[in-house]
Structures are given as structure tokens and as C-alpha cells.
C-alpha positions in Angstrom: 37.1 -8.5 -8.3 36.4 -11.6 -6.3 37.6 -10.5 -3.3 35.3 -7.2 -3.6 32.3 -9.7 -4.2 33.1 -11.5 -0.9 33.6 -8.7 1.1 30.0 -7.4 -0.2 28.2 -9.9 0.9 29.6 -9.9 4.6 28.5 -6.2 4.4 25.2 -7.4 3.7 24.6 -9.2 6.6 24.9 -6.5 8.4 21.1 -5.3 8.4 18.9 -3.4 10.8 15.8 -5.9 11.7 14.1 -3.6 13.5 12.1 -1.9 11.2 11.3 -5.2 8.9 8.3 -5.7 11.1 5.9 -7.7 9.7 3.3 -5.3 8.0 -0.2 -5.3 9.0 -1.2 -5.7 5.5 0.5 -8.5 3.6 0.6 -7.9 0.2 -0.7 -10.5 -2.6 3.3 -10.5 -3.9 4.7 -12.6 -0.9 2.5 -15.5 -1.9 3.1 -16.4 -5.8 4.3 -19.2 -6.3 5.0 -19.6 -10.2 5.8 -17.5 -12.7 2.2 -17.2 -14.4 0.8 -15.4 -11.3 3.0 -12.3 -11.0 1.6 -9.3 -11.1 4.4 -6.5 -11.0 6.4 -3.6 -12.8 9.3 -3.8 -14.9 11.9 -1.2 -14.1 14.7 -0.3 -17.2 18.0 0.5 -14.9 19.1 3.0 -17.0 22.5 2.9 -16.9 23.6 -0.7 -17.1 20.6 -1.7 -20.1 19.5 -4.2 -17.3 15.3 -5.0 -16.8 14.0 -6.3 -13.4 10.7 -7.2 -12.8 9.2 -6.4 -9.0 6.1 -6.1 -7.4 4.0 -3.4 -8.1 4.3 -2.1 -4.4 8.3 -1.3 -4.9 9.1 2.1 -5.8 12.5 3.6 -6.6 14.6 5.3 -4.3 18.0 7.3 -4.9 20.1 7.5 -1.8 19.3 10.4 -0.1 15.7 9.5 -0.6 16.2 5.6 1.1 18.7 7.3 3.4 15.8 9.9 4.4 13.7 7.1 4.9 15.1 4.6 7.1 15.8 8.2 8.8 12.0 8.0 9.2 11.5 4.1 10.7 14.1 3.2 13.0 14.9 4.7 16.1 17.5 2.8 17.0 20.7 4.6 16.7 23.0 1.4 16.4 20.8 0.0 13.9 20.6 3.1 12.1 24.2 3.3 11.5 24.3 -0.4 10.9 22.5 0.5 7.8 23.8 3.7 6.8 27.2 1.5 6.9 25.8 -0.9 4.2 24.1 1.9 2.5 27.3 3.5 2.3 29.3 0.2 1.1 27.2 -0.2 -1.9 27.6 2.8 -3.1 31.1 2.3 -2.8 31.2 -0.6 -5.4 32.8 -0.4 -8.9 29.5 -0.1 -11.1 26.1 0.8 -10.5 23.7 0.6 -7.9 19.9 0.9 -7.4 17.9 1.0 -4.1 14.3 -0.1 -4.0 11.5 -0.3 -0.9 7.9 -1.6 -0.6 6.6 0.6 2.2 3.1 -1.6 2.3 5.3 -4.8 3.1 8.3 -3.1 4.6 10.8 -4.6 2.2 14.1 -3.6 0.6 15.3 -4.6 -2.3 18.9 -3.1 -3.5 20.6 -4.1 -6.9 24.5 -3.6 -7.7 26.2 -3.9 -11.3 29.7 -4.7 -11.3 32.2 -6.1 -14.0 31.2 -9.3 -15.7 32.6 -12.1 -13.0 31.1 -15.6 -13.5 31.1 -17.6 -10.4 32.1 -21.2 -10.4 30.5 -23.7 -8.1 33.7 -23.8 -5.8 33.1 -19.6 -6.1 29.5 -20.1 -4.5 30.8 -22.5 -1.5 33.8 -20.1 -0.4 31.9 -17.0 -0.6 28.6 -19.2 1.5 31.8 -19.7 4.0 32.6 -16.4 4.2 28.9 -15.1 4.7 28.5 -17.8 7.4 31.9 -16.0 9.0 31.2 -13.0 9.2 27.2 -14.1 10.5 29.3 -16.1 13.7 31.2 -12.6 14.3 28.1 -10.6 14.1 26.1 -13.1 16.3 28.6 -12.6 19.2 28.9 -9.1 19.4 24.7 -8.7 18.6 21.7 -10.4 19.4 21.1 -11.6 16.1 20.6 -15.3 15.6 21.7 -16.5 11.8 19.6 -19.4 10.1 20.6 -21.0 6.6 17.2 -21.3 4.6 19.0 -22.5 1.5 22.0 -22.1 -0.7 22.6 -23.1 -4.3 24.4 -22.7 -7.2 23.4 -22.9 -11.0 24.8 -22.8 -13.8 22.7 -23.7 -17.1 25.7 -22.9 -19.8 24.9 -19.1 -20.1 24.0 -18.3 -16.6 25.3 -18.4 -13.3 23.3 -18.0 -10.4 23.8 -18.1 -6.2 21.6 -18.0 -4.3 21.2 -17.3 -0.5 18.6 -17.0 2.4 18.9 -16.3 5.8 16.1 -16.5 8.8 17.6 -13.6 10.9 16.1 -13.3 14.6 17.0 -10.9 17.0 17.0 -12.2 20.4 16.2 -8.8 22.4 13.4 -7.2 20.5 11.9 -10.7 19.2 12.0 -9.2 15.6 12.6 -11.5 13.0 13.5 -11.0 8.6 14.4 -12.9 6.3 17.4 -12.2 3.8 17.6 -12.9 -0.1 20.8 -12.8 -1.5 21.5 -13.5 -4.7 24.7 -13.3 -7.6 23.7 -13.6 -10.8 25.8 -13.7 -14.1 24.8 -13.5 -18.1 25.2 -12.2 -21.2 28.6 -10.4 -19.7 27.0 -8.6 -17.2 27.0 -9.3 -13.5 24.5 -8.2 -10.4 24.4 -8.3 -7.1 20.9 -8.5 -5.5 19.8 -8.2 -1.7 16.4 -8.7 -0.9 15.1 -8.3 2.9 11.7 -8.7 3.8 10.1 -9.3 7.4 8.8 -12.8 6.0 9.6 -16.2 4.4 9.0 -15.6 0.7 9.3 -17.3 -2.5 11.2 -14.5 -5.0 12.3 -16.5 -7.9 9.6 -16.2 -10.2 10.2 -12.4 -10.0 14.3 -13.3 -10.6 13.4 -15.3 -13.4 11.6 -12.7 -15.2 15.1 -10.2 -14.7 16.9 -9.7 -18.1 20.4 -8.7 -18.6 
């Protein structure tokens, strides 16, 4: 099971940029800082007894719906395929999977449910080895550029959480998103969460408010 949560994440580098631009209209979401300020939605994923809690502006999307979609915003064939790849690799998890987008702050936010599999601190530094890997290979065959915003690991007793951002810039277009990965373990259940927006945000008092 480890070695399927390792190879996930490489897959989620691989990301389109070019149609994260920055929206025109930034949305009151990407500036809470605490907890007490979040306004949002919960969403019940059905199928795992799992809440998140997300901005109002995120809206559901099955596959062919987000595959119709980013059909709809990019133009680039290569990046295109890039994610119709990753599309295509979470889906092909063991569990669940949910796929949501905010179309007023061009953001994507995709969920996985696999087996319970706490992660131990050791877990969190192999698999931010592997991520950086597999960033190194994409930078030389791309002209992505890879940043480390932050990693950590917690663990309070009952919950294990890593978590992961990434500045990504791309060097031809002069695009630029950020990535939000994070693993998160309790109350025997496990997700996998992958958050890309087209800005530096601060997520975790919307994580905090997720209950498995």
C-alpha cells in the first residue's frame, strides 16, 4: 500500500499550469487565515462517510464532467494529456475518489480514499524524497521549475497528517501555481488530498474542519 501512496504522489506533480492562471476575481476564500472566518460548504462523500468542508465557490465534478472541462481551458495538447494522465491515475487507486473545481478562482481540488495506512514521520521524509525525485526528472524534460513552500509531519496520537506545497513556475509561458498536497490519517480511514490553485494560499483552516 505504501508503495501505491508514493507512486501517487509523483503522479501528482505532474499538473498542467497553464490553465491555473490567476483569476481576475480573487475570491474572499484565498485570504482566511483562522478557522472562525470560513465561510464554505460541507460536502458528505457519500461513499466513504467522510465530510470536507470547502469554499463555497467549489462545485462537484464526476470525471467526465472535470474531464469535459479542462477539455474546455487548455489548449495545450501536452498539457492536456499531462492531466488526463493524472486524471486517469486517480481513478485507478484502490478506493474512492472525488474531483472538485472553483471555476471563479480556477482551482482544483481532488480527494482519494484508500485503505487505512498511517504514516510515520520516517513515512513523510521518504515519500517528500520521492516527490522531490520525480520533480528533478520532470524539471529536465519540461520547463517547470519546482519550489519547496513547506513540508511537515504531525501526528497528535489519533491523527497523522503530511503535508506539502510546491511554488511551480513554468519558464516558457511565465505561468506560475501553487500545489497543496496533503495525507491525512484517522479514525481508520485514510485520504489523499491535492489541492492546486494559481496562488499562495493558506488551506488549513478548511483541512481542519474535514472529519473522517
Amino acid at each position: 500500500m505504501r508503495k501505491t501512496i508514493f507512486l501517487i504522489f509523483g503522479i501528482f506533480i505532474l499538473f498542467l499550469t497553464s490553465c491555473f492562471e490567476v483569476a481576475k476575481e480573487i475570491q474572499d476564500w484565498t485570504q482566511v487565515n483562522t478557522s472562525d472566518q470560513l465561510l464554505g460548504k460541507q460536502h458528505f462523500l457519500d461513499n466513504d462517510g467522510i465530510k470536507v468542508f470547502l469554499p463555497e465557490s467549489f462545485k462537484p465534478y464526476n470525471a467526465v464532467e472535470y474531464t469535459a472541462l479542462i477539455d474546455s481551458l487548455v489548449v495545450n495538447n501536452e498539457d492536456l494529456e499531462i492531466e488526463r494522465a493524472r486524471l486517469r491515475n486517480i481513478r485507478e487507486m484502490e478506493g474512492n475518489y472525488y474531483i472538485f473545481f472553483d471555476s471563479t478562482a480556477n482551482s482544483s481540488y481532488t480527494i482519494n480514499t484508500i485503505p487505512y495506512t498511517p504514516i510515520t514521520r520516517q513515512d513523510a521524509k521518504y515519500l517528500l524524497g520521492i516527490i522531490r525525485q520525480n520533480q528533478e526528472e520532470m524539471s529536465s524534460v519540461t520547463d517547470l521549475d519546482y519550489t519547496k513552500i513547506t513540508a511537515k509531519h504531525n501526528n497528535n496520537g489519533g491523527t497523522q497528517i503530511f503535508k506539502a506545497i510546491f511554488k511551480i513556475e513554468d519558464r516558457k509561458i511565465h505561468h506560475q501555481a501553487y500545489q497543496h498536497v496533503y495525507f491525512v490519517s484517522s479514525n481508520k480511514k485514510t485520504a489523499l488530498i491535492n489541492l492546486t490553485t494559481p496562488f499562495d494560499v493558506n488551506f488549513d483552516p478548511f483541512l481542519e474542519k474535514m472529519i473522517l
